[in-house]
C-alpha atoms as one frame of an Amber mdcrd trajectory, in Angstrom:
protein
   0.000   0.000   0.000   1.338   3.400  -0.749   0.964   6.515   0.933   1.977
  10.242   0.085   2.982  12.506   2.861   3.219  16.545   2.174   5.913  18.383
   4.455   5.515  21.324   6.800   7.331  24.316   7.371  11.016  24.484   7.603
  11.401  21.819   5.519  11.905  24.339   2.708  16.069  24.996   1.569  17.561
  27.811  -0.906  16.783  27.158  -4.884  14.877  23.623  -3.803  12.508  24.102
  -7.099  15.350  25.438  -9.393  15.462  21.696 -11.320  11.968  21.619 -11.283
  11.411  24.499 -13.481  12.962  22.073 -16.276   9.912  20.177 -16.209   8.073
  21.294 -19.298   4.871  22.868 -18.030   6.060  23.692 -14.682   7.227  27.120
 -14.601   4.085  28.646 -15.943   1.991  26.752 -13.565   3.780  27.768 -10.734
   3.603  31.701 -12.142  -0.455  31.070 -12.089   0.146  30.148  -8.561   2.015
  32.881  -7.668  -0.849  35.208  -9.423  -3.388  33.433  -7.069  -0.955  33.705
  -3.734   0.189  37.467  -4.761   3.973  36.485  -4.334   6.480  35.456  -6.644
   6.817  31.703  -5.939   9.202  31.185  -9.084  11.745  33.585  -7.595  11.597
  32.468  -3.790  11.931  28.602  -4.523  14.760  29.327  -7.271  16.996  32.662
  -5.906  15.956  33.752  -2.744  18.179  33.044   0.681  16.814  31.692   3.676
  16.185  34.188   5.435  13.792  35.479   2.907  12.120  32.034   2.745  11.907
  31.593   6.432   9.203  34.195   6.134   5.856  32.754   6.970   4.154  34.535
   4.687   6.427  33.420   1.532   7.387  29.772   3.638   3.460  27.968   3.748
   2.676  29.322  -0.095   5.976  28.188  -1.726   5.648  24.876   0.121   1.994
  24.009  -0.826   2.871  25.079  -4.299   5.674  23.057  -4.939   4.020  19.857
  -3.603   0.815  20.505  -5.782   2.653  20.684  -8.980   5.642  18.216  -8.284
   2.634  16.127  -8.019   1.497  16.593 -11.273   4.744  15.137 -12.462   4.041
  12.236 -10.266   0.503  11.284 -11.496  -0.046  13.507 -14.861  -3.704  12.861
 -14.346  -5.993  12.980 -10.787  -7.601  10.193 -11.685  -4.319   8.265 -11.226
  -3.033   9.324  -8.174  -6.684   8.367  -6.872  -6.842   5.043  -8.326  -2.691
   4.654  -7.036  -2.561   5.980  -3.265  -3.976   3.978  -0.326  -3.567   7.269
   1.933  -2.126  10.842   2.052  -1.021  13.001   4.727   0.878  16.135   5.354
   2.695  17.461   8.506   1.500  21.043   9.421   0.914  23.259   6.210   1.611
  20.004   4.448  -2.049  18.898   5.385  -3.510  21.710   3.028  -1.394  19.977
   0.177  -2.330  16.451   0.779  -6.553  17.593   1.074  -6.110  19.194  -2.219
  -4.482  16.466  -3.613  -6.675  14.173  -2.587  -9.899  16.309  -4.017 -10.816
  18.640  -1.146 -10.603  21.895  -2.590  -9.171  23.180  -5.798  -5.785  24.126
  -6.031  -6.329  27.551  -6.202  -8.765  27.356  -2.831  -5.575  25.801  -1.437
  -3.399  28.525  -2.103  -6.340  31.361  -1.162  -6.343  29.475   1.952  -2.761
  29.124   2.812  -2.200  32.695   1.772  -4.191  33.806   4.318  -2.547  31.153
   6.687   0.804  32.563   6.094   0.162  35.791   6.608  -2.195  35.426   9.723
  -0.040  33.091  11.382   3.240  35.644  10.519   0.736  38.599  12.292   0.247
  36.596  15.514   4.277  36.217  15.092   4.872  39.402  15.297   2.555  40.590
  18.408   5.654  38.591  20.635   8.841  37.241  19.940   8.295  33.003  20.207
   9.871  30.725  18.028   9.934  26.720  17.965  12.864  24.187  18.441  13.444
  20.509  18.120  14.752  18.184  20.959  16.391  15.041  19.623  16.406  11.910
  21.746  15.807  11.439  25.699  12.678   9.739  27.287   9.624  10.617  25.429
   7.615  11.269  28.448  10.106  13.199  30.320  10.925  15.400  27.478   7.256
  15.988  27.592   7.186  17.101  31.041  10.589  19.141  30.553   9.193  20.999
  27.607   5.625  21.494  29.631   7.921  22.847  32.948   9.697  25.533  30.935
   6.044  26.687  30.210   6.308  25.351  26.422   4.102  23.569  24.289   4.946
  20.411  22.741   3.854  21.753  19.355   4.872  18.503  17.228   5.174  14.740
  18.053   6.960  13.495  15.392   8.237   9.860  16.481  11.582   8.563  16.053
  12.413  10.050  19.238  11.696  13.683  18.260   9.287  16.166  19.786   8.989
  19.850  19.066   8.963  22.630  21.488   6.828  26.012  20.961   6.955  29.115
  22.805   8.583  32.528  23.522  12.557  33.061  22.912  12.944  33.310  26.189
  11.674  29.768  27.128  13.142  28.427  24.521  16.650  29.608  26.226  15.606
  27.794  29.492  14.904  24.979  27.633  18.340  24.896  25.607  20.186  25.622
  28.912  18.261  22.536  30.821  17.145  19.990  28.559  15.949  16.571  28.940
  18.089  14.198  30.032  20.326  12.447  26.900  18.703  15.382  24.623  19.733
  17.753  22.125  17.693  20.952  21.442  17.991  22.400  18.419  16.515  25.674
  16.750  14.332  26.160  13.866  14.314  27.826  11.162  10.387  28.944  11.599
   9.391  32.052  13.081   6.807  31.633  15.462   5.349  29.296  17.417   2.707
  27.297  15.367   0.585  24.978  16.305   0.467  26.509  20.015  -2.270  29.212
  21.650   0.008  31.838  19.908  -1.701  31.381  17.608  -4.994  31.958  18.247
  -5.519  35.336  16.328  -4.787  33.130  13.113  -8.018  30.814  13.824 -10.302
  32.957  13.944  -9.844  34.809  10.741  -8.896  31.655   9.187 -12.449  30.153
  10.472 -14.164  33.211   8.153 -12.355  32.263   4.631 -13.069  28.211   5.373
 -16.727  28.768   5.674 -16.239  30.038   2.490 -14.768  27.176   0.403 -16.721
  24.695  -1.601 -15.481  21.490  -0.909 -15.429  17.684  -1.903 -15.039  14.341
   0.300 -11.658  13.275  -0.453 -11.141  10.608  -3.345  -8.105   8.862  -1.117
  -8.105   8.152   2.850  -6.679  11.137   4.603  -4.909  10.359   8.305  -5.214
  13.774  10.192  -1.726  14.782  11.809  -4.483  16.685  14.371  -5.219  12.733
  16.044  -3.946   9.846  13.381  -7.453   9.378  12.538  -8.563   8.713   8.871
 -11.135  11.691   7.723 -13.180  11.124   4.834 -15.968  14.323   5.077 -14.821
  17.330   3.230 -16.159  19.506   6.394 -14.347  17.823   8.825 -11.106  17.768
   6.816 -10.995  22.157   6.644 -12.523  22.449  10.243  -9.453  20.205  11.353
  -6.834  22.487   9.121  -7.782  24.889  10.691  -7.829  24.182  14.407  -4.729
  22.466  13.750  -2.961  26.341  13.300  -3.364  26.229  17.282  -3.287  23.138
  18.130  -0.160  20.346  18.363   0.640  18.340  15.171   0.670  14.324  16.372
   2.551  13.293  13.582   3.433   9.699  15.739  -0.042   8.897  15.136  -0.087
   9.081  11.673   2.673   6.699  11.342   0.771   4.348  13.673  -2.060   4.529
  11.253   0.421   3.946   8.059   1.488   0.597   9.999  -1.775  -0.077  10.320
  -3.194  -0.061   7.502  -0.237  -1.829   5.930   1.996   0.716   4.170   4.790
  -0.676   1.888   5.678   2.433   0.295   5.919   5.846   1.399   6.489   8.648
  -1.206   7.808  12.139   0.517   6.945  14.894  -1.841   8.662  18.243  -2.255
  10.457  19.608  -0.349  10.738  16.359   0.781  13.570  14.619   2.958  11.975
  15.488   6.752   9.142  13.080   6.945  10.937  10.335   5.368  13.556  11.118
   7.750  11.720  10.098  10.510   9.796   6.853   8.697  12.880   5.756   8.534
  13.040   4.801  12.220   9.102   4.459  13.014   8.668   2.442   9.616  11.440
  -0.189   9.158  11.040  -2.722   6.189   9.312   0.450   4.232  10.455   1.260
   1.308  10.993   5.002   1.602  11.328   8.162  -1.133  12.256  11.515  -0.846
  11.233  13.012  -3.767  13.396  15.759  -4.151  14.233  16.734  -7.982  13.104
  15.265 -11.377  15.789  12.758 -10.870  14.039  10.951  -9.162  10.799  10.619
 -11.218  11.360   6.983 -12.126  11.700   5.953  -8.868   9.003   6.796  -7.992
   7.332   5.928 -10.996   8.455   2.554 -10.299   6.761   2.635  -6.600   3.767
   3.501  -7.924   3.360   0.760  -9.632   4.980  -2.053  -7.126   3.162  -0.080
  -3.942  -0.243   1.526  -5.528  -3.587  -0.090  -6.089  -6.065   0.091  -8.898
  -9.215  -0.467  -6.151  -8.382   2.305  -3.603 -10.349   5.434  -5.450 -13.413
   6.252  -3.313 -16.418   5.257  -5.412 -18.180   8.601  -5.934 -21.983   6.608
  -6.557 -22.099   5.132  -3.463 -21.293   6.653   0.045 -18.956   4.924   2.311
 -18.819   5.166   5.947 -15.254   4.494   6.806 -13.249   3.420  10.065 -11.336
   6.520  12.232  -8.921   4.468  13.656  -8.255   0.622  14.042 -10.031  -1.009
  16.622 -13.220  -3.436  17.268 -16.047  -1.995  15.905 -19.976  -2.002  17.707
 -22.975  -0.974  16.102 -26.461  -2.365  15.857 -27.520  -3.621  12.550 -29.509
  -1.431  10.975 -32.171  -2.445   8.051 -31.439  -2.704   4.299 -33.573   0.309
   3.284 -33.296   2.046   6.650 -32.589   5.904   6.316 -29.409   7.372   8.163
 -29.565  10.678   9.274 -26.762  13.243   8.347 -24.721  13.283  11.714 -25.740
  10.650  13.174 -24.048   7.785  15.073 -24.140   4.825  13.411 -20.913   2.889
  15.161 -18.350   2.473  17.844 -14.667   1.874  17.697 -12.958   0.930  20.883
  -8.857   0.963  21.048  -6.498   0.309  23.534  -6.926   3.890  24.454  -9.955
   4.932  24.095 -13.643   5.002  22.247 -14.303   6.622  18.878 -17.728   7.084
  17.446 -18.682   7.321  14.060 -20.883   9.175  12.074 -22.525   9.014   9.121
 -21.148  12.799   7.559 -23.800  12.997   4.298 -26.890  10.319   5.635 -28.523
   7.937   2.858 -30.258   4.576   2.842 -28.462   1.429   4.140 -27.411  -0.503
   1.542 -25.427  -2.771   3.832 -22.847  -3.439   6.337 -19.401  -4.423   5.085
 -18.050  -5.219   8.594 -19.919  -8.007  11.716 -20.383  -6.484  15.161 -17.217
  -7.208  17.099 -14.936  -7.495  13.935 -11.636  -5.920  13.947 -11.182  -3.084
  11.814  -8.322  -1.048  10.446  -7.770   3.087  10.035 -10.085   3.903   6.175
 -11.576   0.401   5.748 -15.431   0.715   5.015 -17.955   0.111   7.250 -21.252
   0.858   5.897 -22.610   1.774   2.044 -25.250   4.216   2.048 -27.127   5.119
  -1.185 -27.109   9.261  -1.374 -30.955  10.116  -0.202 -32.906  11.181  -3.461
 -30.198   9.772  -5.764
C-alpha cells in the first residue's frame, strides 16, 4: 500500500525548485500560482536566501505550491493518483497539500487558503517574539514534562524520538540551557510558534475564509496529523486544518495509522527529505522516497506501480462510511432500506486507548454493512454503504 505525505514548514532549503522548473509545463503553472498567492513563488523557490524564505508569509505558499505541482509530475492525471494511493497526509501546512491532492478543494482554494494562513499566522508572530525548536532523543515522556515545565508547548510529536517545542525566545533559552536528560535541542528555522495558543488570532480569521470554500469528500483516505485518525468528510477535513494552526501536530499517530493499515511504500513529496527522515526509524522494512528533484521521477514511478492499487479510489456513486482508527467496531444492525440521518451515530470503535464514534457525515439509505459487530477493523476500511438520499 502506498501513501503520500506533504511536508511542513522548515522543511523548505535555498533554490529547492530550481530543477523543477525544467519540467516542461512547470514554470508557468507555478507563475499562475504565484498570481493566485500574490507572491512570486518562481523567484523564492529558485533565488531567494533563507532568510527570505523563512518568512511565513512566503514559507506555507511556496511549500503548498511546490508539492501541488511536483505532483502533477508524479501522477499527470488525478484520476491516477486516486486510483494509485492507499492514503495521504501532510505534517503542518503540508495537510492543506495532501486535502487538495486528494480532491478537497481546488488548487487555487488551497493557495487562497494558505495565503491567508501565512500571513495570519506571521501577524500573531509578530505581536511577541516566540519561536519553535526541536529536541532530539531522551525519554519521550520526560521530554514531555521538561518541555511542559519551561512553560512550552509540545507543538509537534513526530516519532523517532523527536518532539517539538513552541513558545517565547525566552523559554526556549531555558529549555536549551536545561534539557531533557540524553537530549539535544535544536533551533528552527520557523518564526513563530505554530501549532500553540500563539496562535490563536490566526483561527479565527482563518475560520471566516473556510466557511467560504466549496469542498469535496476526499477521493483517497486522509490520516489527520491533528489525532492519526482517517477523515473522509470534506467539512471535517478544513474544520481540522484549521484548528490544527493552534493546536499540536501528532505526527506519531499518523505513522501508527500507516502501519496499520499496511503501508509498503511511502512517497515524501517536495520539499521532501523530513518526513521520510523520521519513517525511517518508526517504519522499518518500508520502502521510503524523498522526492526531491526530477531525478528521481522513475523511482518513484516505479513505486507507484509495485506499492499503488487500482481499487483504492473512493467510489463517488455510493457513500462509504469508513473506520477513524483501528479497533473493534460495535454498532447495531440497521435495516437494508433504513434511512441514516446526516450526523448521526451509526458505530463504535474501541482501542487500547480509548472510544471513537462514528458518524454518518452525508446520511442515505443502508445498503449494507461491510463489517460483523465485534470485527476488527483497520484506520479507512469501510464500514457501511449508504445510497445518497434522493439519488
Amino acid at each position: 500500500m502506498l501513501v503520500v505525505v506533504c511536508p511542513g514548514q522548515g522543511s523548505q532549503a535555498p533554490g529547492f525548485l530550481s530543477p523543477w522548473l525544467e519540467v516542461p509545463g512547470f514554470r508557468d503553472r507555478l507563475s499562475w500560482l504565484s498570481a493566485v498567492a500574490e507572491i512570486d513563488l518562481v523567484t523564492h523557490g529558485t533565488t531567494s536566501d533563507a532568510a527570505t524564505i523563512k518568512d511565513t508569509a512566503v514559507a506555507q505558499p511556496l511549500i503548498v505550491a511546490s508539492g501541488l505541482l511536483t505532483l502533477l509530475s508524479l501522477f499527470e492525471h488525478p484520476a491516477d493518483g486516486f486510483r494509485s494511493v492507499g492514503a495521504g497526509a501532510g505534517h503542518s501546512v503540508g495537510e492543506i497539500t495532501a486535502a487538495s491532492a486528494a480532491g478537497v478543494m481546488s488548487a487555487e482554494q488551497a493557495m487562497v487558503l494558505v495565503r491567508e494562513r501565512g500571513r495570519q499566522m506571521a501577524a500573531a508572530s509578530a505581536a511577541r517574539p516566540t519561536g519553535m525548536s526541536a529536541v532530539l532523543g531522551g525519554d519521550a515522556d520526560e521530554v514531555v514534562a521538561v518541555i511542559e515545565r519551561h512553560g512550552l508547548t509540545p507543538a509537534n510529536i513526530n516519532g523517532a524520538g523527536q518532539v517539538v517545542a513552541a513558545g517565547t525566545l525566552e523559554q526556549l533559552d531555558a529549555l536549551k540551557a536545561d534539557p531533557p536528560t540524553k537530549a539535544r535541542v535544536i533551533p528552527l528555522p520557523v518564526a513563530g510558534a505554530f501549532h500553540t495558543e500563539h496562535m490563536a488570532p490566526a483561527v479565527e480569521v482563518l475560520s471566516g475564509y473556510a466557511r467560504a470554500i466549496s469542498t469535496h469528500d476526499p477521493r483517497v483516505p486522509l490520516v489527520s496529523n491533528a489525532d492519526g485518525q482517517v477523515v473522509h468528510d470534506s467539512r471535517t477535513v478544513l474544520k481540522r486544518l484549521v484548528s490544527q494552526v493552534s493546536n499540536p501536530v501528532r505526527w506519531d499517530l499518523c505513522m501508527e495509522t500507516f502501519e496499520s493499515m499496511g503501508v509498503t511504500g511511502l512517497i515524501e513529496i517536495p520539499p521532501a527529505g523530513t518526513l521520510t527522515g523520521l519513517a525511517k526509524r518508526a517504519l522499518p522494512g518500508v520502502e521510503l522516497l524523498a522526492l526531491k528533484t526530477p531525478d528521481d521521477l522513475e523511482t518513484a514511478h516505479r513505486m507507484v506501480r509495485e506499492h499503488g492499487s487500482t481499487e483504492t479510489a473512493m467510489d463517488p456513486t455510493w457513500r462509504l462510511v469508513i473506520a477513524p482508527s483501528k479497533g473493534v467496531v460495535s454498532f447495531d444492525h440497521s435495516v437494508e432500506g433504513t434511512v441514516v440521518e446526516p450526523g448521526s451515530v451509526v458505530a463504535e470503535i474501541a482501542t487500547l486507548r480509548d472510544r471513537f464514534t462514528v458518524t454518518s457525515a452525508h446520511g442515505g439509505r443502508v445498503i449494507e454493512w461491510l463489517v460483523e459487530d465485534g470485527d476488527p477493523v483497520s484506520p479507512g476500511q469501510p464500514l457501511l454503504r449508504l445510497h445518497p438520499q434522493g439519488a
